[in-house]
N, CA, C and O atoms as a Tinker XYZ file with bonds, in Angstrom:
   284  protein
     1  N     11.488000  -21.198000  -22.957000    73     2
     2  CA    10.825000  -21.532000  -21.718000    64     1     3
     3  C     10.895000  -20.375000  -20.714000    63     2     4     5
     4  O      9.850000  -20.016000  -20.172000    81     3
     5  N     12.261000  -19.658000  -20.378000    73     3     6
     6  CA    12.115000  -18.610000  -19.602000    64     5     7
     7  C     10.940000  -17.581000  -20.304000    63     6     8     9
     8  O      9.977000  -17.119000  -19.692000    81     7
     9  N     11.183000  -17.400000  -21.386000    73     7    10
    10  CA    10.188000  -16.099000  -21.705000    64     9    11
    11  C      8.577000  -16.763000  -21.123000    63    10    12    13
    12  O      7.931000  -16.240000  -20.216000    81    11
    13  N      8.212000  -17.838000  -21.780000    73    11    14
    14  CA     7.109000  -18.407000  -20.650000    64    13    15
    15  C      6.908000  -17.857000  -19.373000    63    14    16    17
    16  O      6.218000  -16.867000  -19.133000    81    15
    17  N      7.339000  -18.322000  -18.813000    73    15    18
    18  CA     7.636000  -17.867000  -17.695000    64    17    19
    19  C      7.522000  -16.140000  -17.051000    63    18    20    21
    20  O      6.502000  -15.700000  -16.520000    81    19
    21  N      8.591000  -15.478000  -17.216000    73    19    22
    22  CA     8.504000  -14.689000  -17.647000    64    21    23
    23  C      7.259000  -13.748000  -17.718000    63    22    24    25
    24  O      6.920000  -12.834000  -16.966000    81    23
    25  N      6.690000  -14.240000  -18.833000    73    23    26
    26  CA     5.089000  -13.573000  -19.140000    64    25    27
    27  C      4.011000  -13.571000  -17.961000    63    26    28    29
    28  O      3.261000  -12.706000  -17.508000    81    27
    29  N      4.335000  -15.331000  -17.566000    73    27    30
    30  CA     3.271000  -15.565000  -16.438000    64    29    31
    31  C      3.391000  -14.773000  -15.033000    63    30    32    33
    32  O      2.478000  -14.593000  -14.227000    81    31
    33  N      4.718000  -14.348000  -14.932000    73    31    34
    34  CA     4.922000  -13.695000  -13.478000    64    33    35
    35  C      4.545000  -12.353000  -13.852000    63    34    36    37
    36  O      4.181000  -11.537000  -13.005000    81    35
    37  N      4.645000  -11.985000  -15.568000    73    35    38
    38  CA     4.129000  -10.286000  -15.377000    64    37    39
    39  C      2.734000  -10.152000  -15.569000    63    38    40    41
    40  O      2.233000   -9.063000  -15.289000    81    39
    41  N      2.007000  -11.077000  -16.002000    73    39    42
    42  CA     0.338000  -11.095000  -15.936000    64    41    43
    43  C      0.026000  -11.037000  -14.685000    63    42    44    45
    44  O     -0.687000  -10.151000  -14.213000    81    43
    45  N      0.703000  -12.298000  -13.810000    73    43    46
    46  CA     0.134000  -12.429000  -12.672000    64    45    47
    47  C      0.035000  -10.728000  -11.911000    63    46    48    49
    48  O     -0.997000  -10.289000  -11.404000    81    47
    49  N      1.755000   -9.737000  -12.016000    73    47    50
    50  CA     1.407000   -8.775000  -11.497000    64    49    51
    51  C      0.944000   -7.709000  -11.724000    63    50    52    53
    52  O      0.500000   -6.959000  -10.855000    81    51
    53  N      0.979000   -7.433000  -13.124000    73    51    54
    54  CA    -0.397000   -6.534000  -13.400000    64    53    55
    55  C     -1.513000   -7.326000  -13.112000    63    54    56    57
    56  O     -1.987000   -6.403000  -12.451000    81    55
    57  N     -2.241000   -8.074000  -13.024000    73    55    58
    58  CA    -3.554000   -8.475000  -12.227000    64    57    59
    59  C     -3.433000   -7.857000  -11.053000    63    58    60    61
    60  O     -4.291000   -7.065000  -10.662000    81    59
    61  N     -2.547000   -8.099000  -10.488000    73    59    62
    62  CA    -2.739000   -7.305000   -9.269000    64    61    63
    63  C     -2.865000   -6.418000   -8.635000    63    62    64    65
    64  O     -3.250000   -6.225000   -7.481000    81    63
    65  N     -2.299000   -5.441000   -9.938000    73    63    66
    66  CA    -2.339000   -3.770000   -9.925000    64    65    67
    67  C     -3.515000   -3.626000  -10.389000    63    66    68    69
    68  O     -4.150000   -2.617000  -10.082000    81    67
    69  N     -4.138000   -4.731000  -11.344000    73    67    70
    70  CA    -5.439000   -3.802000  -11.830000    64    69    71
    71  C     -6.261000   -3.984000  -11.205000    63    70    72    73
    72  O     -7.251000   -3.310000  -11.490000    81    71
    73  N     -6.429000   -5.113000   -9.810000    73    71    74
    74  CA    -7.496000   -5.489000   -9.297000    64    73    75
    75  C     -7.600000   -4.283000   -7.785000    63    74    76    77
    76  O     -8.530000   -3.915000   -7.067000    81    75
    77  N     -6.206000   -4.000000   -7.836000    73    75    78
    78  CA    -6.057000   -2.995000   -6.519000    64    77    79
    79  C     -6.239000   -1.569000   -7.014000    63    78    80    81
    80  O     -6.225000   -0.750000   -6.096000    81    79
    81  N     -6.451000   -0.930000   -8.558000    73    79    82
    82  CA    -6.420000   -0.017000   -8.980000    64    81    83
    83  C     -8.111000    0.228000   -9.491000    63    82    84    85
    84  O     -8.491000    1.316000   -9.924000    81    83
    85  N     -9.065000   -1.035000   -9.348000    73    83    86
    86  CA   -10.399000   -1.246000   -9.193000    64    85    87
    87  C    -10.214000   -0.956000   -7.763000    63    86    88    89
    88  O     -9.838000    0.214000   -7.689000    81    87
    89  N    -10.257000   -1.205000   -7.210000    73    87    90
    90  CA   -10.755000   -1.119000   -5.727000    64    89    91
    91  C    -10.378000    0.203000   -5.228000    63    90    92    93
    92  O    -11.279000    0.816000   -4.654000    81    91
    93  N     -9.316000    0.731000   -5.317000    73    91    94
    94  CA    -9.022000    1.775000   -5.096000    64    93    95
    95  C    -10.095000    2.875000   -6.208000    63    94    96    97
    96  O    -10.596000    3.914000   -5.777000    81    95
    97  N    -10.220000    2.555000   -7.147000    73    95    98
    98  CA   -11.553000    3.593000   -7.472000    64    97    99
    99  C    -13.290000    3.533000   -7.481000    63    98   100   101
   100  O    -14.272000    4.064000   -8.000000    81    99
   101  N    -12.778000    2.198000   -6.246000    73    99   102
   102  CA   -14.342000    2.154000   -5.846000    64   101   103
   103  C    -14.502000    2.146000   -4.724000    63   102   104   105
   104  O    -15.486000    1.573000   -4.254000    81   103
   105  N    -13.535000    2.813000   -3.889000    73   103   106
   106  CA   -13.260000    3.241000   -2.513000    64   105   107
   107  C    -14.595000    4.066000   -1.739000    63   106   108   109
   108  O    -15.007000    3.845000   -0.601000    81   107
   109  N    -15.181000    5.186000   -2.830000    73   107   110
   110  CA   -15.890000    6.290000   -2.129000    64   109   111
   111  C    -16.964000    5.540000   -2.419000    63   110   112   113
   112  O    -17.766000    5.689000   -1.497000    81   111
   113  N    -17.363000    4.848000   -3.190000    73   111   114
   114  CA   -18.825000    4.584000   -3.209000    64   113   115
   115  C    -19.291000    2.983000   -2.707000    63   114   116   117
   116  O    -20.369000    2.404000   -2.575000    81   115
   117  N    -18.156000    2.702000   -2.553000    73   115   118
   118  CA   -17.983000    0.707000   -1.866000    64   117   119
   119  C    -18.745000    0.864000   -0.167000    63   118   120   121
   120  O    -19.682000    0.309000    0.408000    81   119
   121  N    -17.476000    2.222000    0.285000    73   119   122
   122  CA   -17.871000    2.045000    1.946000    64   121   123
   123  C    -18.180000    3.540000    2.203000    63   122   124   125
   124  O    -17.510000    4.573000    2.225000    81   123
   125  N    -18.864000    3.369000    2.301000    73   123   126
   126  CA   -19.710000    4.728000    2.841000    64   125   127
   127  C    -19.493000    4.896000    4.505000    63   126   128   129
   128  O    -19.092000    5.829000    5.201000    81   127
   129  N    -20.008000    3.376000    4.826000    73   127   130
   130  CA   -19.549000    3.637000    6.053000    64   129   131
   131  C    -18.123000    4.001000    6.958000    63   130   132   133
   132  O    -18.065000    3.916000    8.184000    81   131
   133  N    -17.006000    4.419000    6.073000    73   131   134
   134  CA   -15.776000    3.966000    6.959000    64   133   135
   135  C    -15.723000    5.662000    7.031000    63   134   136   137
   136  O    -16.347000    6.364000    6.236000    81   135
   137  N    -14.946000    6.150000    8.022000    73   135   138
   138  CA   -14.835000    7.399000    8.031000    64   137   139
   139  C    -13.231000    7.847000    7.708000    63   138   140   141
   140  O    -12.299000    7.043000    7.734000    81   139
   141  N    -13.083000    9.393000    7.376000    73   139   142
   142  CA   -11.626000    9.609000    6.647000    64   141   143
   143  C    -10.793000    9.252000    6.647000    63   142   144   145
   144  O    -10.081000    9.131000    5.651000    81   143
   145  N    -10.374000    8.752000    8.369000    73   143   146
   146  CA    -9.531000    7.804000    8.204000    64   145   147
   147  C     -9.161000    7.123000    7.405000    63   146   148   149
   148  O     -8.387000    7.067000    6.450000    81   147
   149  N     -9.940000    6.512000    8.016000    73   147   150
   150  CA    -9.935000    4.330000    7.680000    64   149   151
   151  C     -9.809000    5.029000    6.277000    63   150   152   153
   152  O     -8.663000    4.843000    5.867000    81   151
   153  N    -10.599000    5.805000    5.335000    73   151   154
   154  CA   -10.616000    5.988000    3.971000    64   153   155
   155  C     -9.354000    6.049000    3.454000    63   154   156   157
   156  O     -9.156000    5.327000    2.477000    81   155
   157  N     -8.352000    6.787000    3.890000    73   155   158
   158  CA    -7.382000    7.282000    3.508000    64   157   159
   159  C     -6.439000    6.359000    3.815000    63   158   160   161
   160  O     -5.439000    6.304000    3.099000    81   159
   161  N     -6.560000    5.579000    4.788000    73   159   162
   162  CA    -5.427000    4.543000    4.734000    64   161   163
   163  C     -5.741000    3.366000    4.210000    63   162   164   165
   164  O     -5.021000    2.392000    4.433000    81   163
   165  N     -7.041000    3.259000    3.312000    73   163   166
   166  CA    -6.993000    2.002000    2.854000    64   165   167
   167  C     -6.609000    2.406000    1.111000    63   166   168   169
   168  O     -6.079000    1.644000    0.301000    81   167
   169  N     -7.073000    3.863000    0.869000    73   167   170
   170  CA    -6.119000    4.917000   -0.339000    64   169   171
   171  C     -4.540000    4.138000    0.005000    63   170   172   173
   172  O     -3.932000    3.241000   -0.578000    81   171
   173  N     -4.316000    4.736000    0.903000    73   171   174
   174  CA    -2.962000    4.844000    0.747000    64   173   175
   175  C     -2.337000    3.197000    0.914000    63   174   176   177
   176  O     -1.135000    3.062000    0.688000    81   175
   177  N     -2.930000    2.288000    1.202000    73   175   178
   178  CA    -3.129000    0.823000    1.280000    64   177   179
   179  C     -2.810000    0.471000   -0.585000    63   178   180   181
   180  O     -1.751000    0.125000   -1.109000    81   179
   181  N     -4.064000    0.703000   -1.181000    73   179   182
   182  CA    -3.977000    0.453000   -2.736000    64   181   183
   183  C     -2.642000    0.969000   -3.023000    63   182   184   185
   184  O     -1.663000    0.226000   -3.104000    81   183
   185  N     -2.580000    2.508000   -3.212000    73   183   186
   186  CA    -1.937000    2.838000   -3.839000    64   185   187
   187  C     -0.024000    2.597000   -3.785000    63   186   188   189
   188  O      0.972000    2.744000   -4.493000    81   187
   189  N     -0.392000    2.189000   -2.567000    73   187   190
   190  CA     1.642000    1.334000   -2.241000    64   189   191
   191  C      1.587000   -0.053000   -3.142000    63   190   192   193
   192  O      2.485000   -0.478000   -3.869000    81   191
   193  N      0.505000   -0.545000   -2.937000    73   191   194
   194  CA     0.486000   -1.875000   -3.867000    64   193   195
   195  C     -0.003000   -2.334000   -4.973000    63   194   196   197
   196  O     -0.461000   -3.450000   -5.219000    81   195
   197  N      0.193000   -0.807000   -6.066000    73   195   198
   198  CA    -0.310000   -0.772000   -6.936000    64   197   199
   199  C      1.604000    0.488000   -7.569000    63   198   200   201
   200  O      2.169000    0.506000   -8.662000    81   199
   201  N      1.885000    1.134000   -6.482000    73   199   202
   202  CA     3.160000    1.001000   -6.699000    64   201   203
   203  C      4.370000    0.372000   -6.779000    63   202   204   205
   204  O      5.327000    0.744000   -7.457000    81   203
   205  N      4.293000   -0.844000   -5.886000    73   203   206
   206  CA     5.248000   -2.047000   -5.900000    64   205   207
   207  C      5.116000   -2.689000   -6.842000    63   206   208   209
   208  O      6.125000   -3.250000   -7.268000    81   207
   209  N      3.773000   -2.883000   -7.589000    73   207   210
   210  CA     3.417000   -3.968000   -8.603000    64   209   211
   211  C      4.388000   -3.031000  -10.227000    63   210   212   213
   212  O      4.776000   -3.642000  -11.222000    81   211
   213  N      4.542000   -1.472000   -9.991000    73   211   214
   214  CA     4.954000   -1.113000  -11.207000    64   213   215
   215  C      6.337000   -1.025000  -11.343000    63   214   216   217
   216  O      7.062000   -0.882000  -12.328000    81   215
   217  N      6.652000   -1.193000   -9.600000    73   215   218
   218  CA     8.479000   -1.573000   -9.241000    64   217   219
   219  C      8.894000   -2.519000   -9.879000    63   218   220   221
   220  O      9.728000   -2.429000  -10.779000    81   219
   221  N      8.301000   -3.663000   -9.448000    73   219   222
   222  CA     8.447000   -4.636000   -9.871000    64   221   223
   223  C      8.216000   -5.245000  -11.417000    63   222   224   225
   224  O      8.813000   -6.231000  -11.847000    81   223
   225  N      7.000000   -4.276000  -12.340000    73   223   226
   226  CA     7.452000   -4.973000  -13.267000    64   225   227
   227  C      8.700000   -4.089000  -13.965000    63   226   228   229
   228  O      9.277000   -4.723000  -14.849000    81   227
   229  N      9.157000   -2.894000  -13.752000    73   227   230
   230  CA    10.562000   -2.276000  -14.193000    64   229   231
   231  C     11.914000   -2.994000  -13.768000    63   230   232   233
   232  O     12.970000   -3.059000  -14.397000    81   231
   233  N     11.542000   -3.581000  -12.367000    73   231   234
   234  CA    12.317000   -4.375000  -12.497000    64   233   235
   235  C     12.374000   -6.225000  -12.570000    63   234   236   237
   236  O     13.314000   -7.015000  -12.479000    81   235
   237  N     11.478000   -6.337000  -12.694000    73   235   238
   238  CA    11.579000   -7.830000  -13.723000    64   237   239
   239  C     12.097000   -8.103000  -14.504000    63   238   240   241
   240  O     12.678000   -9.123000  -14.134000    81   239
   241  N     12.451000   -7.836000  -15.830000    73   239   242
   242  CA    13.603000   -8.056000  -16.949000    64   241   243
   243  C     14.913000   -8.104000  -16.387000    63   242   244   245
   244  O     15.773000   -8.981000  -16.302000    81   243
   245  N     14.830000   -7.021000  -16.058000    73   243   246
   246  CA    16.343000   -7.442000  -15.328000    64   245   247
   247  C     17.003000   -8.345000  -14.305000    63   246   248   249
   248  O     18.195000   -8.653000  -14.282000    81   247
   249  N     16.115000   -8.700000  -13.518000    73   247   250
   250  CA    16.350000   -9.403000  -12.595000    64   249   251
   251  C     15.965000  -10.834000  -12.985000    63   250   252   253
   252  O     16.402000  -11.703000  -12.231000    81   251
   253  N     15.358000  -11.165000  -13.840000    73   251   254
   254  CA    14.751000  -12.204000  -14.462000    64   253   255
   255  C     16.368000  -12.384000  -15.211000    63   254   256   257
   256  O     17.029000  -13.258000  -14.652000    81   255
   257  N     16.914000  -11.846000  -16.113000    73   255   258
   258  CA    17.756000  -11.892000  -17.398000    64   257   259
   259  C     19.019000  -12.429000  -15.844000    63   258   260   261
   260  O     19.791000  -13.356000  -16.089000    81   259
   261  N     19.058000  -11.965000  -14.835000    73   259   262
   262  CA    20.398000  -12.014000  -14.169000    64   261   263
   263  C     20.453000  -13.406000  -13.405000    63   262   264   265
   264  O     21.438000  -14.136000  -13.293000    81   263
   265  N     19.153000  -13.614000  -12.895000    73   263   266
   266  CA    18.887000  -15.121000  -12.132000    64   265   267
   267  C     19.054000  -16.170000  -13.497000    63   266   268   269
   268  O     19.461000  -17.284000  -13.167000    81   267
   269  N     18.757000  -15.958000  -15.277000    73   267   270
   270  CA    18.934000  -16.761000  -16.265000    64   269   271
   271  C     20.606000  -17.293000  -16.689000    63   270   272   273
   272  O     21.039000  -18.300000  -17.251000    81   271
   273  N     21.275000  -16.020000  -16.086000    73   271   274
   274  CA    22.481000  -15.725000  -16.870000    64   273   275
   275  C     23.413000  -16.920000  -16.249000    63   274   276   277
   276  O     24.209000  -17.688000  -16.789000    81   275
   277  N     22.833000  -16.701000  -14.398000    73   275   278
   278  CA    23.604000  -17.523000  -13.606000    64   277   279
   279  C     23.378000  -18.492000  -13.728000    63   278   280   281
   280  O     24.428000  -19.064000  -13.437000    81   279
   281  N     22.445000  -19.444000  -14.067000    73   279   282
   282  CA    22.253000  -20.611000  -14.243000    64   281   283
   283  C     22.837000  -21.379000  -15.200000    63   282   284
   284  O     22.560000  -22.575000  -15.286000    81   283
């Protein structure tokens, strides 16, 4: 049952990386209108939450295996 589990929380967060790792490469041709700014901080927007999502699944096993152990 944990591995269930498990699976479903790491699908859920790669979905999330891949849906922010789409968007982030459809940045230049999505908004034309936004200027460098705004461009670059909505870059740098994706790309933190497309880094947390790969934090997190490195650390999922482990933290998953330690919340199992205690129970």
């Amino acid at each position: 049952m944990q591995h269930i589990i498990l699976a479903l929380v790491t699908i859920g967060v790669v979905w999330v990386a891949w849906t922010n790792f789409k968007k982030l490469g459809r940045l230049r041709a999505a908004d034309m209108m936004l200027d460098e700014a705004e461009r670059q901080r909505l870059q740098h927007s994706y790309m933190m939450r497309i880094i947390l999502c790969l934090l997190a699944l490195a650390i999922l096993p482990f933290l998953f295996t330690i919340l199992t152990k205690s129970s």
